[in-house]
C-alpha positions, 0 to 999 in steps of 0.5 A: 773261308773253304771248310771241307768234311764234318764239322761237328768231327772236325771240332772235335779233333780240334779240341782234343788237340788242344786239351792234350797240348794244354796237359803238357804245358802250363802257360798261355799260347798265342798262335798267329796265322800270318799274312799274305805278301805282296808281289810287285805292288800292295793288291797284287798278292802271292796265294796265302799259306797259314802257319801250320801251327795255327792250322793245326789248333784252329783248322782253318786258314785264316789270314791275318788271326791269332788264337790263344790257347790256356788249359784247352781253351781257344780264343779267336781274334779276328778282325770282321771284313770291312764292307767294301771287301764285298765288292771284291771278294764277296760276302765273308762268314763272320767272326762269331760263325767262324769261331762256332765252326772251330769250336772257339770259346770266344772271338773277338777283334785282332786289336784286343789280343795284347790285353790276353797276351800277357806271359804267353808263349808263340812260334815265330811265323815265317812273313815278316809283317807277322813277326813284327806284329808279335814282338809288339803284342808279346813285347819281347824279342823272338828267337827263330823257330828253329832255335826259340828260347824259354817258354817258347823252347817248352811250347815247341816240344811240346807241339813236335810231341803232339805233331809227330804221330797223326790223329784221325782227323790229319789221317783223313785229310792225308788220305785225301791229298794221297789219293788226289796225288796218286791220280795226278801223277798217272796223269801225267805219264799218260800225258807223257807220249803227246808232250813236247816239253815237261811243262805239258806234263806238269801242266796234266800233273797239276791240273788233277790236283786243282781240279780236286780244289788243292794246290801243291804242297810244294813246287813240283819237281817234273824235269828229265834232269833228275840229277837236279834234285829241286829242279824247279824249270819245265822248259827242257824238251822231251826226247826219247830216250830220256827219263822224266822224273816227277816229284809232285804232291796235292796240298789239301784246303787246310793243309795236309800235304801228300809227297810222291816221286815217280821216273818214266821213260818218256818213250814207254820203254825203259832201256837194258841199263835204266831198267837195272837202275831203276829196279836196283832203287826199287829194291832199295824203297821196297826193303826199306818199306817192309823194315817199316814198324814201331821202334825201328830206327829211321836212320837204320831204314836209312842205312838200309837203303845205302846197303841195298844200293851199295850191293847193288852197284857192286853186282852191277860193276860200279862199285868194288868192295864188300857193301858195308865198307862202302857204307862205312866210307860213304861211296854210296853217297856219289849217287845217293847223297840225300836222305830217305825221306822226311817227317809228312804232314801239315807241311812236306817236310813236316815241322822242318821250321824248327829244324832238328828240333823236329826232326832229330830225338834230344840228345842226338846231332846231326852227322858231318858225314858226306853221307848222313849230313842230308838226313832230315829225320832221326827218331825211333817210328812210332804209330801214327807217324807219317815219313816218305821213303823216296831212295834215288840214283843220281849222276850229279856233275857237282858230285862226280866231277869234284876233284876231292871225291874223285881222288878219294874213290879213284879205286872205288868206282870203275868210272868206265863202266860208269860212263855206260849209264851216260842215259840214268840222270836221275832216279827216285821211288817216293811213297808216303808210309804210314808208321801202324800199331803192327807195322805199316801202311804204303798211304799211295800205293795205289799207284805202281812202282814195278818198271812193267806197270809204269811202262803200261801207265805211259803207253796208256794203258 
């Protein structure tokens, strides 16, 4: 078990999670942490994640518990480390030292958890092994997390309301995994000039985040083919002239998670037309940034950035027409198809396993629009809420090649000009922005977004 910072703070937190979530329900919850997976046989593990739910209440990444929560109690079930994991493993805190840490009322074995299970409500956990292990103890079918039903329907709105605006002790940690990602990133452009391929690079990368002891809270994203948008191979060599678009965030031990893009020249210099580019996203990200505040519409800071890149790309002879119909007739999105960003906190697309749920106000649905179909959050800001901004360009072959579109925009875009950008495969600007009581807070902005200063970070300086 790895605990980090003040426990006696840390409790607290827990417990005032728990009476807030116990004031908007009135039925028992059970929440299960899961279990590891196996690789290719039984010991062979793959690293284990608790379910962000249980973490979020019991603060400890337990493998193989499950809390019950009723009118701001908790109850701990776990089972004690049987002697001969000692031989392995060493010696594991006890069940009881464990539930003192978390402020638990009582704690007992995992096996007296369907005598308390009666009329409880749960989150369907992600592994298999654990799903199973709910049915039988709830004695009832579960719908996904992303759909759930009945009392599980009430428990999930219940956690999205209390999840979408940060406490202090998430804000803590938060600051935590920013601070170690912000470091690893200026690592790995200074690693950059002595690489020969990007995994040198992810390897500088990633290592800061393990030498901080956290992991990554996703798989890092570190390629010069930015047009990929999940690019998840490191093999490519690094030429100048390319640029090296890396998109890593640290994991903290209990789970709060930073998420930052940044795009390098390999050689130290951005070239005349990466340069344009690279300031045109700039000035989308940092537009977006300064409309941050309480009741503002995150699909308007979306629609902001679209603007800002349609005008853009006008002034730059991509482009033909007045910004706002290009918007209208989602032009914009050959380039810049995804979304602004996303919800952040115990997971890098907070809360996304009940999908819209989450990220979407009731009554609103998701758009089929080429170029809001990829918008992940749509709700009003609120203080304490944590969302990226990460605008991009992208030369995508999928997308510009497609027969449809290219007939659709044929007048559009001036695809000579177009081929002049033949060195911009992909570019993205990504912060982490805390939502104030007044306006914002750019959590990673300790590591620089102008073209001058990323050019110094990677000659060294």
């Amino acid at each position: 078990m790895q605990v980090t910072g003040n426990s006696t703070f840390y409790a607290e937190a827990l417990r005032l999670r728990r009476q807030r979530l116990a004031s908007a329900i009135a039925f028992p919850v059970i929440l299960w942490s899961g279990n590891r997976s196996s690789r290719n046989f039984p010991a062979n593990k793959y690293p284990f994640r608790a379910s962000s739910h249980f973490l979020y209440f019991a603060g400890l990444p337990l493998e193989n518990a499950a809390i019950r929560l009723e009118a701001g109690k908790l109850e701990l079930f776990l089972d004690e480390a049987p002697p001969a994991s000692a031989l392995w493993h060493g010696e594991m805190p006890k069940r009881e030292e464990i539930a003192e840490f978390m402020g638990a009322d009582a704690a007992y074995p995992l096996a007296e958890l369907e005598k308390r299970a009666v009329g409880a409500a749960t989150i369907a956990v992600q592994d298999w092994a654990t799903l199973q292990q709910q049915v039988s103890v709830l004695k009832r079918a579960l719908a996904p997390a992303k759909a759930p039903e009945g009392i599980d329907r009430e428990l999930t709105k219940a956690i999205i309301e209390l999840r979408l605006s940060h406490d202090n002790a998430a804000l803590a940690e938060l600051r935590q995994a920013a601070a170690v990602t912000v470091e690893a990133h200026k690592a790995g452009m200074a690693a950059t000039p002595s690489a020969r391929i990007e995994a040198e690079v992810r390897a500088a990368i990633e290592s800061v985040i393990i030498a901080h002891n956290m992991t990554c809270a996703y798989n890092s994203i570190v390629t010069v083919h930015g047009e990929i948008l999940h690019n998840e191979y490191y093999h490519h060599p690094l030429r100048p002239g390319d640029l090296l678009l890396a998109d890593v965030g640290a994991e903290t031990a209990t789970g709060w998670a930073s998420d930052v893009t940044r795009t390098w020249p390999v050689s130290g210099c951005f070239s005349p037309t990466q340069r344009e580019i690279y300031n045109l996203v700039l000035a989308a990200h940092d537009a977006c940034i300064a409309k941050i505040q309480p009741g503002v519409e995150y699909i308007d800071i979306h629609l902001l950035a679209c603007n800002v890149i349609a005008e853009g790309l006008i002034n730059l002879g991509i482009l033909r027409g007045k910004a706002e119909d290009l918007v209208e007739m989602d032009a914009h999105a050959l380039f810049f198809v995804h979304g602004i960003g996303h919800l952040l906190g115990l997971d890098v697309h907070d809360m996304e396993d009940f999908w819209d749920l989450a990220g979407y106000e009731e009554g609103r649905t998701r758009s089929e629009r080429f170029g809001l179909c990829y918008l992940r959050l749509n709700r009003p800001l609120r203080p304490g809420m944590l969302v990226t901004i990460e605008p991009g360009f992208y030369q995508i072959p999928a997308i510009l090649n497609d027969r449809e579109k290219r007939e659709k925009y044929q007048n559009i875009v001036n695809w000579d000009k177009l081929a002049e950008l033949a060195d911009v495969r992909g570019i993205r600007i990504e912060d982490d922005v805390l939502v104030t009581e007044n306006g914002c807070e750019v959590l990673t902005a300790a590591l620089p977004t102008q073209a001058s200063d990323i050019e110094v970070l990677v000659k060294g300086g």
